[in-house]
C-alpha positions in Angstrom: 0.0 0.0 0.0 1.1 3.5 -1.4 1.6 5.9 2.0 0.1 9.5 1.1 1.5 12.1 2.8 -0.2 15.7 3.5 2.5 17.1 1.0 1.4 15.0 -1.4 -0.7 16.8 -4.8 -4.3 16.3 -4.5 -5.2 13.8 -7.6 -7.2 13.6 -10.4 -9.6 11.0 -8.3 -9.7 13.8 -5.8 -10.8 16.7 -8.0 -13.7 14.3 -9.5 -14.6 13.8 -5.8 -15.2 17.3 -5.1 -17.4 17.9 -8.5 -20.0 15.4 -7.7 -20.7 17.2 -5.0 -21.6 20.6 -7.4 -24.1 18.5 -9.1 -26.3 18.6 -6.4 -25.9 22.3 -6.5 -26.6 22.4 -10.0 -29.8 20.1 -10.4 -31.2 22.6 -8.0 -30.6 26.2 -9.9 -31.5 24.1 -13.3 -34.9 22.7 -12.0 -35.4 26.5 -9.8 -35.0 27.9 -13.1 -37.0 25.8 -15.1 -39.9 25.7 -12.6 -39.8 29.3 -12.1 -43.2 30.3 -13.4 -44.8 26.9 -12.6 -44.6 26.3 -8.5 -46.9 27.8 -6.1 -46.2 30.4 -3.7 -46.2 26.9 -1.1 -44.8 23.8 -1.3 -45.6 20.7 0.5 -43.6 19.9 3.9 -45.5 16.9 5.1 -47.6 14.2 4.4 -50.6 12.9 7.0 -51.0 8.9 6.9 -53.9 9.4 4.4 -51.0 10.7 1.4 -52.9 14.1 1.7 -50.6 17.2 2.2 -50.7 18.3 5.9 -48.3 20.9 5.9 -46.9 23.6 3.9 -43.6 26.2 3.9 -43.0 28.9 1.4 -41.3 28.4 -2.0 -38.9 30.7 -1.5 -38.0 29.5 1.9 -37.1 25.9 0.6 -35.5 26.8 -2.4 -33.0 28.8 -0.1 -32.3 26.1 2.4 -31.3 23.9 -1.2 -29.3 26.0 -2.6 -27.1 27.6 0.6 -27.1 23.7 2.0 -25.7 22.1 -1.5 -24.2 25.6 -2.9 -22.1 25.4 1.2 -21.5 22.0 0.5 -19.7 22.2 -2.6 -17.5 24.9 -1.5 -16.3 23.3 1.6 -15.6 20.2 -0.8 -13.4 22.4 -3.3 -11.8 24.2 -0.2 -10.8 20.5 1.1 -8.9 20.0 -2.0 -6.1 21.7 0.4 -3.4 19.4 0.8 -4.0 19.8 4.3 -7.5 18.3 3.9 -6.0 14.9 2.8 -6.0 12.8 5.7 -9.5 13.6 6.3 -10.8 14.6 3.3 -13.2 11.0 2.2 -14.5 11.3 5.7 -15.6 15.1 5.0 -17.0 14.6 1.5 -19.3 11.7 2.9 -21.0 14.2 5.6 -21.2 16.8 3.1 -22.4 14.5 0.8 -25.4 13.7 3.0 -26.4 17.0 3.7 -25.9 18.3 -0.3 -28.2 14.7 -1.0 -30.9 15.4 1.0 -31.3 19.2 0.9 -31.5 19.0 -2.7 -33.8 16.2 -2.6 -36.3 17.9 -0.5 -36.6 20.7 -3.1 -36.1 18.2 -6.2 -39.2 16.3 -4.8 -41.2 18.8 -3.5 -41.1 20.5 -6.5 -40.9 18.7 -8.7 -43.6 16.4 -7.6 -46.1 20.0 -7.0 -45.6 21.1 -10.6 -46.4 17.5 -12.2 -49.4 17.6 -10.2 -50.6 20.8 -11.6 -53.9 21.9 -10.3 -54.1 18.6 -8.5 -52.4 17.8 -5.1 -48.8 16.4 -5.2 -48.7 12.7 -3.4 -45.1 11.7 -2.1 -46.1 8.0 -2.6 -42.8 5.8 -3.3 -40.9 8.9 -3.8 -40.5 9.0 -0.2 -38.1 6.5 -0.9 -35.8 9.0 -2.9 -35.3 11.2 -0.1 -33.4 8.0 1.9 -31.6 7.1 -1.2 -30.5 11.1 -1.4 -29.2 10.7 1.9 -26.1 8.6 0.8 -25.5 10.8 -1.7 -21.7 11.1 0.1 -20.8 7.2 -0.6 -20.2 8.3 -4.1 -17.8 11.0 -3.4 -16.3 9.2 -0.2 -15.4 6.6 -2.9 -14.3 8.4 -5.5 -11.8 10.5 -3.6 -7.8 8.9 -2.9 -7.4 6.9 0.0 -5.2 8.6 2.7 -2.7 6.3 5.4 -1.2 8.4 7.6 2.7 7.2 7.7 4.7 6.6 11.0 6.2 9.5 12.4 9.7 8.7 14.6 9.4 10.1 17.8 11.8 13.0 18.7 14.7 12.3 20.8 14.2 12.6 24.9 15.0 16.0 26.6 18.3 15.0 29.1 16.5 17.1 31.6 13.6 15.2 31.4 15.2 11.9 32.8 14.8 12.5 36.8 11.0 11.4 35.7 12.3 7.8 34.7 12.6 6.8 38.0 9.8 7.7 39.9 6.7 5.4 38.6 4.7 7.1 40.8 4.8 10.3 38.6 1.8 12.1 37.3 1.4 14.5 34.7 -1.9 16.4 34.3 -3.2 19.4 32.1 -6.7 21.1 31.9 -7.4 21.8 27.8 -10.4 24.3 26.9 -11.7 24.3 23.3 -13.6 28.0 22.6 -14.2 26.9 19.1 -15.7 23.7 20.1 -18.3 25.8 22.4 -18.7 28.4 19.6 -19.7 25.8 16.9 -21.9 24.0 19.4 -23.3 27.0 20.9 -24.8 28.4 17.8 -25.7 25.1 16.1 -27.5 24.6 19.5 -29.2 28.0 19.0 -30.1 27.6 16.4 -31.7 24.2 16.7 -33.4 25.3 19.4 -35.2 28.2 17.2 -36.2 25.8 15.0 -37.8 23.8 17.8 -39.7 26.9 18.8 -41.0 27.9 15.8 -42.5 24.0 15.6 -44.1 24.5 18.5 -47.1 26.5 17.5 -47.4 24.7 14.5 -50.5 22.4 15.3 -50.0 20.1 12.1 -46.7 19.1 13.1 -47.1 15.2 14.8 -45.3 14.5 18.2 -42.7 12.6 16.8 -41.5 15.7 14.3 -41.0 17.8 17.1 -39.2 15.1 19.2 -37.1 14.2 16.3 -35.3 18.5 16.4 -35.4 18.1 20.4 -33.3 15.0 20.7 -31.2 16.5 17.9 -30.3 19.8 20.2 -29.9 17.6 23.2 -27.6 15.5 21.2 -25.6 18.9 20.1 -25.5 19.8 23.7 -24.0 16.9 24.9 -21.3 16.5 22.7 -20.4 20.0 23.4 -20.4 19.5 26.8 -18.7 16.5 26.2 -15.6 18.0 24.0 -15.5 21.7 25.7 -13.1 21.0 27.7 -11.2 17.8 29.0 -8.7 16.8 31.1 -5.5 14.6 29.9 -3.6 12.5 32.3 -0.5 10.2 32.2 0.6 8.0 35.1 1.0 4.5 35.8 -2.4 4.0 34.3 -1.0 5.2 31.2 -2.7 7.9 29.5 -6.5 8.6 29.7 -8.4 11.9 28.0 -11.6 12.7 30.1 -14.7 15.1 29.9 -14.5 17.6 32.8 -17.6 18.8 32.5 -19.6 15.1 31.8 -16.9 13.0 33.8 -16.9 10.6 30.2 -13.4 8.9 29.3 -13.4 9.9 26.0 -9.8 7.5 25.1 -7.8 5.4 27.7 -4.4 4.1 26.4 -2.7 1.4 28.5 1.0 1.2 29.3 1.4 -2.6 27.6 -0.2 -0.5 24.7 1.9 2.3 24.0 5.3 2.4 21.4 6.4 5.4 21.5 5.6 9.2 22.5 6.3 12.4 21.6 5.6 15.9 20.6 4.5 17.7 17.6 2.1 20.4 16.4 -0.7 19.9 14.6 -3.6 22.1 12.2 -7.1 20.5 12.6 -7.3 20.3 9.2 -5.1 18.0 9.0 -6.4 16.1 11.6 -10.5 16.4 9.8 -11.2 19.0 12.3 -12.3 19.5 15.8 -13.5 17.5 18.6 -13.2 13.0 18.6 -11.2 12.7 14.8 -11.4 8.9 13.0 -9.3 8.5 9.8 -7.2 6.1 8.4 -4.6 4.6 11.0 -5.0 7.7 13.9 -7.5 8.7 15.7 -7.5 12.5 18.2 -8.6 14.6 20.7 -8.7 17.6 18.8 -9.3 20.4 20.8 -7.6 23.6 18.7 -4.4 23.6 16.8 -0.8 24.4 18.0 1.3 21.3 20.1 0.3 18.2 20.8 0.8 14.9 22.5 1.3 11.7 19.6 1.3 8.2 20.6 1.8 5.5 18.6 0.4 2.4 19.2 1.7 -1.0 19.1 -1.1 -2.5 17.2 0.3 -0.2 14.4 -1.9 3.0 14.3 -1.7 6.4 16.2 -3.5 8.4 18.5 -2.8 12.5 19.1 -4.5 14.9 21.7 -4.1 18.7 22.1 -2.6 19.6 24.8 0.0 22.1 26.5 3.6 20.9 27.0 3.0 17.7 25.5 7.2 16.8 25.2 7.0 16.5 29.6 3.7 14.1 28.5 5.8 12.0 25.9 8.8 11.9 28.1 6.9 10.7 30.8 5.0 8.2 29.4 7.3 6.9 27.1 9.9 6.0 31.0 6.3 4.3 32.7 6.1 2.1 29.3 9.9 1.1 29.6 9.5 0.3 32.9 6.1 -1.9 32.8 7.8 -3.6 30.1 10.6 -4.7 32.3 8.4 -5.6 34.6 6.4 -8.2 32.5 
């Protein structure tokens, strides 16, 4: 297998990856065009259980949610074609991919299915089953785009001062890490999930389970915020652990018997796919904002990375407690 670097040119498979996700973008302005003179002033928002229309929202107010959703989409995709997006980027295309998919779906159906009606009144029917197909919409980009495995990284040399610590096993080294961005993004997502829920409330055609569907979506927002605002890493003879403060959650927990090799580096979330819990190929992170950071690689053959303050003190440290348990066993 061919290791990609973050240096590397961003490919041809790449650059196809990141137009599939203007066509969503473009079906909509097309069919907004086309349909111009032909859609109501409304458009269909729900269906009741008898296939009648039970809810409506203005035209102009769905055609705007389609185009900024797919049109923000397909910029962000373009903007990833950064060689700093690579290690993340299939994983990014995938949720943008979703949200392109079934924003323009929404419209593409609606529509569409309003002006073939006529003077009539549009019936979802099987079409319904578009909307869930829209919503893997990212598969196609996810696939398309080059395959990124992040390559080892030797760990930097030990600080001579740093060697007093290889003695004591009862050591502990602990910092408190505090993520404004992380409580920015999840403030105003939260806020604005939370107007959404409010303006559902006075609508009387809206069922019980559409308002608890945007409810437990804010509560989920909140909680991961909470969760990811600010934590608290450790290393001792436990080896290292990354916890909530706020929620009290381990959020990772590496053993001693599990740990390689430590040290520090800095790191861009971008390169990393961003903030908060990161998954790509071969590392995972605690990304909390960008500057230095603690990297462990793990013997199983991938790599973990938290932000964090002084994280050289952190790799010192737990690279002595690993030598040591090993000894021990």
């Amino acid at each position: 297998m061919t290791l990609v670097n973050s240096s590397a040119p961003t490919r041809p498979r790449d650059r196809a990856a990141a137009l599939t996700l203007w066509l969503p973008f473009m079906a909509v302005v097309v069919t907004g065009l086309l349909w111009l003179d032909r859609v109501p002033s409304v458009l269909p928002r729900q269906w009741g259980r008898d296939g009648a229309v039970s809810s409506t929202m203005p035209t102009w107010a769905m055609a705007v949610i389609a185009v900024v959703v797919s049109l923000g989409a397909a910029s962000i995709a373009t903007y990833w074609l950064r060689e700093r997006g690579a290690p993340n980027r299939r994983q990014v295309y995938l949720g943008l991919g979703f949200a392109a998919g079934l924003s323009s779906c929404l419209w593409l159906t609606t529509a569409g299915l309003t002006v073939a009606a006529g003077d009539g009144e549009p019936e979802m029917g099987a079409w319904v089953l578009f909307t869930f197909v829209a919503c893997g919409y990212g598969a196609l980009p996810f696939f398309l785009a080059q395959k990124w495995v992040a390559p080892r990284t030797a760990p930097e040399p030990a600080d001579p001062r740093d060697e007093t610590i290889e003695t004591d096993p009862t050591a502990t080294w602990s910092r408190l890490v505090t993520s404004p961005v992380i409580a920015a993004i999840g403030g105003l997502i939260g806020l604005g999930g939370a107007v959404g829920v409010f303006a559902l409330r006075g609508d009387a055609a809206q069922s019980a389970a559409a308002r608890v569907v945007p409810v437990a979506i804010v509560g989920l927002i909140l909680v991961m915020t909470l969760a990811f605002v600010q934590v608290r890493v450790t290393v001792d003879r436990r080896g290292l652990r990354v916890v909530s403060r706020l929620l009290g959650i381990r959020l990772k927990q590496v053993s001693l018997d599990q740990v390689e090799s430590a040290f520090g580096d800095t790191v861009n979330p971008l390169q990393l796919g961003g903030w908060g819990y990161r998954l790509t190929s071969g590392r995972t992170a605690v990304v909390m904002r960008g500057g230095p950071a603690l990297m462990v690689n793990l013997r199983r053959g991938n790599q973990f990375a938290v932000t964090v303050d002084e994280p050289q003190a952190a790799a010192t440290l737990l690279n002595a407690l690993s030598a040591a348990n090993s000894s021990a066993h």
